[in-house]
C-alpha positions in Angstrom: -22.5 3.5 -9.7 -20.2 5.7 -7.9 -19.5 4.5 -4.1 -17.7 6.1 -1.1 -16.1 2.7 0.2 -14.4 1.8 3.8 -11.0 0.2 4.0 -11.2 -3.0 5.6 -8.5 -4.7 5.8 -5.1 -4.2 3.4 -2.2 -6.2 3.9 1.4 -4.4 2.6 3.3 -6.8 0.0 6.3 -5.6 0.7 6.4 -7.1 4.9 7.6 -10.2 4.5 7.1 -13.8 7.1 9.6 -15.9 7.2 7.8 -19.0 8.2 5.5 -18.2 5.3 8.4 -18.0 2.9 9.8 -21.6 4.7 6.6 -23.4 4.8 5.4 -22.2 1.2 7.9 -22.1 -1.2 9.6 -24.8 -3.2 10.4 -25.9 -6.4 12.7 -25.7 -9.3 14.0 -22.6 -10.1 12.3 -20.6 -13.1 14.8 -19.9 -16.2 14.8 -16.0 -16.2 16.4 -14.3 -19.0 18.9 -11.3 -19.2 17.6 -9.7 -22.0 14.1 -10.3 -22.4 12.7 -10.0 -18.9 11.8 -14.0 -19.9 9.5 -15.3 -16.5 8.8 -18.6 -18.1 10.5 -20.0 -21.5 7.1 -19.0 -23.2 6.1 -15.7 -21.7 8.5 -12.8 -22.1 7.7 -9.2 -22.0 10.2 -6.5 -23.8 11.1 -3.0 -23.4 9.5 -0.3 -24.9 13.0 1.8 -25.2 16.4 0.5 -24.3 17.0 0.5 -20.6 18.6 3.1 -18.4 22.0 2.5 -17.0 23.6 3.6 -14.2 27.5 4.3 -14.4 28.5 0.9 -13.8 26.6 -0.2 -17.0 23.9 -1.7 -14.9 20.1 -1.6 -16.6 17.6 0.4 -14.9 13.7 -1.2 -14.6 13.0 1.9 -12.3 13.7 4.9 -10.1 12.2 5.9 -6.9 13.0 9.4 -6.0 16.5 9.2 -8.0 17.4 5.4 -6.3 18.1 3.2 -9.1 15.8 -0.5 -8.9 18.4 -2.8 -10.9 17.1 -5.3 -13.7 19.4 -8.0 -11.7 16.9 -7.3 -8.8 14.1 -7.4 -10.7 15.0 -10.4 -12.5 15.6 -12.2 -9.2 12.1 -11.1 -7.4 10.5 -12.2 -10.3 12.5 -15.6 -10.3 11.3 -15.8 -6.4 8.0 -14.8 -6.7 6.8 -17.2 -9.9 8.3 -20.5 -7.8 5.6 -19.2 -5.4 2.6 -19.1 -7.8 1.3 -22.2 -9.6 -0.1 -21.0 -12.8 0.9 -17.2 -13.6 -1.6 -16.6 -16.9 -1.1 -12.7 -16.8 2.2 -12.3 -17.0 2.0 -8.9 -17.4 0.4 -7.9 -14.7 2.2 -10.6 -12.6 5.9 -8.3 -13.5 3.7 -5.3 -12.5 2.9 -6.5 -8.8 6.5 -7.9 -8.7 7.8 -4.1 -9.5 5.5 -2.7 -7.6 6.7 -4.8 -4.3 10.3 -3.1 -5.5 9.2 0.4 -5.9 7.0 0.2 -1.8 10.2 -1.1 -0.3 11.7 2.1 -1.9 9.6 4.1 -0.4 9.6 2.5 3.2 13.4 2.2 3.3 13.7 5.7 2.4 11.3 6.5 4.3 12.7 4.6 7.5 16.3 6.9 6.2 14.9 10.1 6.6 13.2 9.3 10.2 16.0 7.4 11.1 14.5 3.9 11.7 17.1 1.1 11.3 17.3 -2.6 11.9 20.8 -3.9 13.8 22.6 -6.6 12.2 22.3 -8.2 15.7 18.6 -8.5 14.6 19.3 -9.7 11.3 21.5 -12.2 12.5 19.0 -13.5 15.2 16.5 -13.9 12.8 18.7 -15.5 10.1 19.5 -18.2 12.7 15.9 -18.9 13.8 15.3 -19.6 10.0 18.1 -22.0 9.8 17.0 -24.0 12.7 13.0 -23.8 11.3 14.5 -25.6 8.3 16.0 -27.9 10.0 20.0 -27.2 10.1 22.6 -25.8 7.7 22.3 -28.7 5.3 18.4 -28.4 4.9 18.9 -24.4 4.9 21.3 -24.3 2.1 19.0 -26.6 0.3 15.7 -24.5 0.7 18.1 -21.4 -0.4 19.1 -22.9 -3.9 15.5 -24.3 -4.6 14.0 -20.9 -3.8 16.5 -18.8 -5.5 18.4 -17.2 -3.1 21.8 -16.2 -2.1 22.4 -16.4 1.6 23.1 -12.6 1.2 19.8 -12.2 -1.1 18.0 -13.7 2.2 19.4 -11.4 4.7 18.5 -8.1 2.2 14.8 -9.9 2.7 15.3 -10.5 6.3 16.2 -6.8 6.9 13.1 -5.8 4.4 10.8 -7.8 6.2 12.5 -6.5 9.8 12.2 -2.6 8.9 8.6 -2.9 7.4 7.4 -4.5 10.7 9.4 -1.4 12.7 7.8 1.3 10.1 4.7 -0.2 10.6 5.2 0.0 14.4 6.1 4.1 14.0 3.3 5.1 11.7 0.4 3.4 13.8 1.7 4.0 17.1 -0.9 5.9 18.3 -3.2 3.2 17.4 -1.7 0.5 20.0 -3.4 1.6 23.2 -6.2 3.7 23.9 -9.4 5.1 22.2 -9.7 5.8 19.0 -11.5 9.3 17.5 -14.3 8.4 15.1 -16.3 11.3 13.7 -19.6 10.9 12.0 -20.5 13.0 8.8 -22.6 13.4 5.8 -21.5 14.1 2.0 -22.6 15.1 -1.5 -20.7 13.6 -4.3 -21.0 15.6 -7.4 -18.7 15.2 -11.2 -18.0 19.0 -10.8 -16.5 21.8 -8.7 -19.0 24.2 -9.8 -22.0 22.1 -9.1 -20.3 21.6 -5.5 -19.4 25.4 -5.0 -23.4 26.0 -6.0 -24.6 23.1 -3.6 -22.6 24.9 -0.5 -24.2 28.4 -1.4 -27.2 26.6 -1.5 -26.7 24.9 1.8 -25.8 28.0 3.7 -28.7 29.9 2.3 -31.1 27.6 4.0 -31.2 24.4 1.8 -31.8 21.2 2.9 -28.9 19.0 3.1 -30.3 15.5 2.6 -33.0 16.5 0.3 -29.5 18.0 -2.0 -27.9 14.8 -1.4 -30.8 12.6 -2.7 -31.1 15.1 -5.3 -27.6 15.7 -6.8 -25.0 13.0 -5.2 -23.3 10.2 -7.4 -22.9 8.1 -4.2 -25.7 5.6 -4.3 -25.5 4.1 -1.5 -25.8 7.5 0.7 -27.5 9.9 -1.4 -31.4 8.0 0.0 -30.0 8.3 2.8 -29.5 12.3 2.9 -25.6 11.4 2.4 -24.7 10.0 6.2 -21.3 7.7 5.4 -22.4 6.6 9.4 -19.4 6.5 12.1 -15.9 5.9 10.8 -12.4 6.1 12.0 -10.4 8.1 9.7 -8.0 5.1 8.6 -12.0 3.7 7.6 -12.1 5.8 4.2 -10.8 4.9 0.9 -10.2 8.4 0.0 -7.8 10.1 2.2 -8.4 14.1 1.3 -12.1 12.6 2.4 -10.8 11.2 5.8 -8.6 14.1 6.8 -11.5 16.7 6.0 -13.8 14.7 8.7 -11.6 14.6 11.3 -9.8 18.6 10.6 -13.0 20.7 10.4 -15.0 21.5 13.1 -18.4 19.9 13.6 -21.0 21.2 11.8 -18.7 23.3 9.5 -19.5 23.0 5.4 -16.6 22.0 3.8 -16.0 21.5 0.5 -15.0 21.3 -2.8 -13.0 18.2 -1.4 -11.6 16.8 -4.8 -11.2 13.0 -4.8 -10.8 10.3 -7.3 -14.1 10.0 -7.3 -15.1 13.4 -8.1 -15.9 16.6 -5.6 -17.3 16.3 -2.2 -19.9 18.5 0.1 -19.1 17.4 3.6 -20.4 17.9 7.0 -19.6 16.3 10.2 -22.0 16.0 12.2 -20.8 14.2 15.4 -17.3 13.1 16.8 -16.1 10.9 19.7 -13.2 9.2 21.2 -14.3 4.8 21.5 -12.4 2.3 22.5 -11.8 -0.5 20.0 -11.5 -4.3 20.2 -7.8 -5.7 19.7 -8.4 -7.3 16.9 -10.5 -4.2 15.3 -7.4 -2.0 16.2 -5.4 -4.2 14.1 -7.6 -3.4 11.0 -7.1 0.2 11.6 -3.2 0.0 12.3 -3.1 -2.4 9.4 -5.3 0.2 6.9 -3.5 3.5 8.4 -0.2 1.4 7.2 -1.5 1.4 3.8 -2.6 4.8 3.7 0.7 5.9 4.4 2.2 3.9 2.1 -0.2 5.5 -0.8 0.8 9.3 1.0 4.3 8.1 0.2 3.5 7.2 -3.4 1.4 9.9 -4.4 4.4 11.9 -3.3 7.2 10.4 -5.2 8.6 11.1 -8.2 8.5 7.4 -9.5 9.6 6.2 -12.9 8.8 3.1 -14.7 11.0 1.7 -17.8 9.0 -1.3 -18.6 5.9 -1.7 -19.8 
């Protein structure tokens, strides 16, 4: 069963919270080794191919648009993160999240670079200091630092991560803070091919029945009864984004189509459009999935390279 599916709420990995980090970790540090990628002493994962190296000799676990993600880094992250979980039983797919964390803080720092978003070390320091006294002084601080596995410097690199997320997040979905938001209202026909969809537009414009094609021909099941209407949405509401920007670009009542998605190729109609206004905590699902969205845009983009398996 093939579904067109609404975002409803995605939460970025790579922002970090502070009190999260100080109220949730603890623990003895996990024994990582240096040439195994070991996570525990009896789960290891190796290398397909010998590592990359940059100049200084330094193993490579990835690249991100030419910027080098260190196997020190990655080692580290992974040290962090496991004191975190209680039982990891894919390890895996555990290393996978942990890279992928790496490889979206790429992409937002370098993001932040080219729109020139930065994070003072005034900020840094403030927030560095409100940790110490959440811990409970220097003493209790340095303590929480060696059972979680970090440096002092380590914490301040995740103190400006965590600070510059928040401020990207900010940019990207400022439009979202205040005000209505535009939802459109359309109808679709999912089909596996483009030359079924280029048929059901000809078809369409000639005089054909939209919803009786959709109950005919669409994949979607849970529209196609329903002569295809996917209802009201705001465009940060669709999973598929070529989907989303088609409703919201065309002009009402325009056909539209082939729209290629993961899911296959798209007939699309809008049918209505307005501006509504949006409770606070509804606008923080939007802001929250427009994030996200972004964030994938980034992605998709990128010219991202992976050396482990």
């Amino acid at each position: 069963m093939v579904t067109v599916r609404f975002r409803v709420a995605a939460v970025s990995a790579a922002c970090v919270c502070v009190a999260a980090l100080l109220g949730g970790c603890g623990g003895a540090a996990a024994s990582v080794n240096q040439a195994t990628l070991i996570v525990t002493p009896m789960s290891a994962v190796v290398t397909t191919a010998p590592l990359p190296t940059t100049e200084d000799g330094v193993q490579v676990v990835a690249r991100v648009n030419g910027q080098a993600i260190l196997l020190p880094t990655f080692q580290r992250a992974l040290e962090r993160a496991e004191i975190q979980q209680i039982v990891v039983q894919n390890v895996p797919g555990f290393q996978d999240s942990v890279l992928n964390i790496l490889v979206e803080q790429s992409l937002i720092t370098q993001a932040a670079e080219s729109l020139a978003v930065t994070v003072s070390d005034e900020e840094v320091n403030a927030e560095l200091q409100g940790s110490i006294e959440l811990a409970g002084g220097a003493d209790a601080w340095q303590q929480w630092l060696d059972i979680n596995a970090y440096t002092e410097e380590e914490f301040r690199a995740t103190l400006y991560d965590a600070l510059l997320t928040s401020r990207m997040r900010d940019f990207v979905t400022a439009s979202l803070a205040t005000g209505d938001v535009p939802y459109a209202r359309a109808r679709h026909i999912l089909v596996s091919s483009v030359d079924t969809a280029l048929s059901l537009m000809q078809q369409i414009e000639a005089g054909g029945d939209f919803a009786a094609l959709a109950s005919q021909y669409s994949a979607d099941e849970t529209t196609k009864n329903n002569g295809g209407d996917l209802g009201w949405f705001a465009e940060d509401e669709l999973l598929q984004p070529a989907l989303a920007y088609a409703a919201f670009a065309g002009e009402i009542g325009q056909l539209q189509g082939p729209i290629r998605t993961e899911l296959g190729y798209h007939v699309l109609q809008v049918t209505e459009r307005e501006n509504r206004a949006v409770a606070d905590d509804r606008r923080a699902v939007l802001a929250q999935a427009r994030f996200t969205n972004w964030l994938s845009s980034l992605s998709a983009a990128a010219t991202i390279e992976r050396f482990i398996q």
